[in-house]
C-alpha positions as CSV (number, residue, x, y, z in Angstrom):
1,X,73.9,99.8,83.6
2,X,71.1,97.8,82.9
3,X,72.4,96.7,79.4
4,X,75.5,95.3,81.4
5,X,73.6,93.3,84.0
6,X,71.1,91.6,81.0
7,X,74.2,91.1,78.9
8,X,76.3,89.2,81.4
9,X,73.5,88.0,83.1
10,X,73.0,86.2,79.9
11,X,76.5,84.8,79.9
12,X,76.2,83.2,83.0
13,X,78.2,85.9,85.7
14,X,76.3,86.6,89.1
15,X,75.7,90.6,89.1
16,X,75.5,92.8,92.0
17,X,74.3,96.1,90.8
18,X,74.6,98.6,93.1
19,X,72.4,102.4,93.1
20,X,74.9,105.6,93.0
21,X,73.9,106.2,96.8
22,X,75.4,102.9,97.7
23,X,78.3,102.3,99.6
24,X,81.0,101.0,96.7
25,X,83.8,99.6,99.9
26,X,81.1,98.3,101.7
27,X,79.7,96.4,99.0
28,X,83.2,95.6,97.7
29,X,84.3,93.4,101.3
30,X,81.2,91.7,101.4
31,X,80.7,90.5,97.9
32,X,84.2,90.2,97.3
33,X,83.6,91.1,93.4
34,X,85.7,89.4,90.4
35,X,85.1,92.8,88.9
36,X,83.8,95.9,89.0
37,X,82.2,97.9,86.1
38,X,82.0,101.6,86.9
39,X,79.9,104.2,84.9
40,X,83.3,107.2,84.5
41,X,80.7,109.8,83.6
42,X,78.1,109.7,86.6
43,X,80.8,109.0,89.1
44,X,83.5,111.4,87.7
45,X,83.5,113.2,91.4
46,X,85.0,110.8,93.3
47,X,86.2,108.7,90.6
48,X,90.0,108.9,91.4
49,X,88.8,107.7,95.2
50,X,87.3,104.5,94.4
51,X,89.5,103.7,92.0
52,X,92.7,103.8,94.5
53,X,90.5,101.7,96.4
54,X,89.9,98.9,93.9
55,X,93.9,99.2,93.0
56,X,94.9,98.8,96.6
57,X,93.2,95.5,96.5
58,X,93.6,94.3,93.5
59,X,90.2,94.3,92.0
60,X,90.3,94.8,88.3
61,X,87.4,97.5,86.9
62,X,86.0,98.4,83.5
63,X,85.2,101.7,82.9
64,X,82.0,103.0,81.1
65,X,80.8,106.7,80.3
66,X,78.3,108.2,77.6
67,X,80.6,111.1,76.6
68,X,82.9,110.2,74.3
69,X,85.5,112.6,75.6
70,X,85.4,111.7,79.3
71,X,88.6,109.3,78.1
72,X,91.1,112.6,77.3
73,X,89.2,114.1,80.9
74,X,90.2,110.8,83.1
75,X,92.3,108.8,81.1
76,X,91.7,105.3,82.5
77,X,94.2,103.4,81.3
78,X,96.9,105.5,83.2
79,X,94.6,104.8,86.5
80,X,94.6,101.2,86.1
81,X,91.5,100.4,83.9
82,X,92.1,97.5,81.8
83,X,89.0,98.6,79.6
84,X,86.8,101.3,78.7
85,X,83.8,101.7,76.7
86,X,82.3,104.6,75.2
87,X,78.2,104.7,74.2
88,X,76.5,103.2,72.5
89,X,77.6,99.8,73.3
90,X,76.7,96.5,71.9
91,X,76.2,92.9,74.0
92,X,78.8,91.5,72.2
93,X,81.0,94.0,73.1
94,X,80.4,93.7,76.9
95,X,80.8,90.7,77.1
96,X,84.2,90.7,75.3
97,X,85.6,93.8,77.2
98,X,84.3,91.2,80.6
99,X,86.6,88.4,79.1
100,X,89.4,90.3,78.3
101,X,89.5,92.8,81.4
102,X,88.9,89.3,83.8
103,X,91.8,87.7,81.1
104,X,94.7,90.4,81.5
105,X,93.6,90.4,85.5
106,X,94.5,86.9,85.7
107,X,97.9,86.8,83.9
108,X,98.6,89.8,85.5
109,X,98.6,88.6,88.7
110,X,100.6,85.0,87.6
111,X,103.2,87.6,86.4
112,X,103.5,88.8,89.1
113,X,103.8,85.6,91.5
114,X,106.2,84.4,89.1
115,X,108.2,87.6,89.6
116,X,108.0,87.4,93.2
117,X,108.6,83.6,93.0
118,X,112.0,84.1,90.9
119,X,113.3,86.7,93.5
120,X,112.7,84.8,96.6
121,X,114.8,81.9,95.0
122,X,117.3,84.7,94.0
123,X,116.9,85.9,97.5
124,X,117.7,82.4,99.1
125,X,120.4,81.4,96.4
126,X,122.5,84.7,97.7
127,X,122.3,83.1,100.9
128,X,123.2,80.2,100.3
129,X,126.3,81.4,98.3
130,X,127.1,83.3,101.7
131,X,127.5,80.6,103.8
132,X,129.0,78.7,100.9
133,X,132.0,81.7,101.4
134,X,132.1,81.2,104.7
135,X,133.0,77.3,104.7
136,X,135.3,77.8,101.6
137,X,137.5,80.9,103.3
138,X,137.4,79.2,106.5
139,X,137.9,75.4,105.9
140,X,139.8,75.6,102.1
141,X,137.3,73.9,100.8
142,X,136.1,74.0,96.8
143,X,132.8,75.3,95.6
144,X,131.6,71.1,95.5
145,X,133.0,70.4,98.3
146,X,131.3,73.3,100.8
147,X,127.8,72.8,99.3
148,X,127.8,68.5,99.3
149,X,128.9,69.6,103.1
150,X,125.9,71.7,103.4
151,X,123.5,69.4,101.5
152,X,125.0,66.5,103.7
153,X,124.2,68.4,107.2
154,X,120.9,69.5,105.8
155,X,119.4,66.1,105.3
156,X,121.2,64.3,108.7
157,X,119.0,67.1,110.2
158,X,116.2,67.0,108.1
159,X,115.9,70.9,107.3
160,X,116.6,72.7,103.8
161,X,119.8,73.2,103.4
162,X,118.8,77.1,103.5
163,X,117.9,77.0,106.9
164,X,121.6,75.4,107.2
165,X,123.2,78.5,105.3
166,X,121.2,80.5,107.2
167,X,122.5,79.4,110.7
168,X,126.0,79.5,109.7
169,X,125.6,83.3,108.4
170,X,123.4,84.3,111.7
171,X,126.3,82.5,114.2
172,X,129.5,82.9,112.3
173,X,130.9,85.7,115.0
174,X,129.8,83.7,117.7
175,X,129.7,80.1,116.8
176,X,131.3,79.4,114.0
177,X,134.5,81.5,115.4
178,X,134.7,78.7,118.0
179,X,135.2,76.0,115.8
180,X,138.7,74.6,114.9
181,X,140.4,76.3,111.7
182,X,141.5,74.7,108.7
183,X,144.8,73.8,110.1
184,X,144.1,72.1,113.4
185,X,141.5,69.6,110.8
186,X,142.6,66.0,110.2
187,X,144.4,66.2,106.8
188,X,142.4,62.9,105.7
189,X,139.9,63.9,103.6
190,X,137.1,61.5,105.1
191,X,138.4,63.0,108.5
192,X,137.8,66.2,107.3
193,X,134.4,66.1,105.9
194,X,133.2,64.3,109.1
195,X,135.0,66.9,111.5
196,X,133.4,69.2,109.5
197,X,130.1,67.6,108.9
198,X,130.1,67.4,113.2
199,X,130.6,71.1,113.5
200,X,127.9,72.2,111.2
201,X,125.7,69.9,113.5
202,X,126.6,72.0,115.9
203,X,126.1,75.1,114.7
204,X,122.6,74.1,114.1
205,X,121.7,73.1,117.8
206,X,123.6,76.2,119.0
């Protein structure tokens, strides 16, 4: 461990090395490490432990061991590892599985934000898509026409026009069932749009 903590010492990380009778999770909340390098071999007991721990959280680890068959005996890259060495080990070699462990981490994680990113908009598109159903079965409007009606009551009111979509979906039994149908609307499309455009108002302050 030594060679680790010179190496990247060296290369400018702040190291917190820690003795075998130290408590990893305590450790672990108060430094809140950017990695964590554990020796496979010496800690093979309660390896599987500490490493559900760091995946929980989301704390990337390298993995380290002097026996070179210790990777068939835990295989680390099927518990999460993102790199593991086998001794003797050069500086140069630290250092790189450091950058590339702390590399994949990071675009890991944008992955994954992106991924969550792209199905909350899918999420609120659906939604939106509802309550663009809902005017268009119940008012005989067009596609165009329903959403510039809901873009149109979302900025009068200042809100996003998915907190619109979303109060016409919540109240459409109650509220929206109150409201005059197609055929009792002024036939004039300006008429229309403003009956209409008065009624989502209302919805919203219902």
């Amino acid at each position: 461990m030594q060679q680790f903590t010179n190496a990247l010492t060296e290369k400018g990380y702040l190291i917190f090395a820690i003795s075998p009778g130290t408590d990893l999770y305590q450790v672990i909340h108060q430094e809140q490490p950017d990695l964590v390098i554990i020796d496979a071999f010496y800690n093979h007991s309660s390896i599987l432990l500490k490493l559900n721990h760091l995946i929980e959280h989301n704390i990337p680890f390298l993995l380290f061991s002097d026996d070179e068959h210790i990777e068939e005996l835990i295989k680390p890259h099927q518990l999460g590892a993102l790199s593991f060495l086998v001794k003797p080990i050069t500086d140069k070699q630290i250092k790189l599985a450091v950058e590339t462990t702390l590399y994949w981490h990071t675009a890991r994680l944008q992955l994954e934000r992106r991924a969550d990113n792209l199905n909350i908009t899918i999420e609120n598109n659906r939604k939106i898509s509802v309550a663009l159903g809902i005017l268009m079965q119940r008012y005989q409007l067009d596609n165009a026409k329903a959403f510039s009606l809901l873009r149109k009551a979302a900025r009068d009111e200042q809100c996003r026009i998915l907190d619109v979509a979303l109060k016409i979906t919540e109240n459409f039994e109650s509220s929206l069932a109150n409201f005059p149908s197609a055929s009792s609307i002024a036939n004039n499309e300006q008429e229309q749009a403003t009956e209409l455009l008065l009624e989502l108002k209302y919805l919203l302050t219902s």
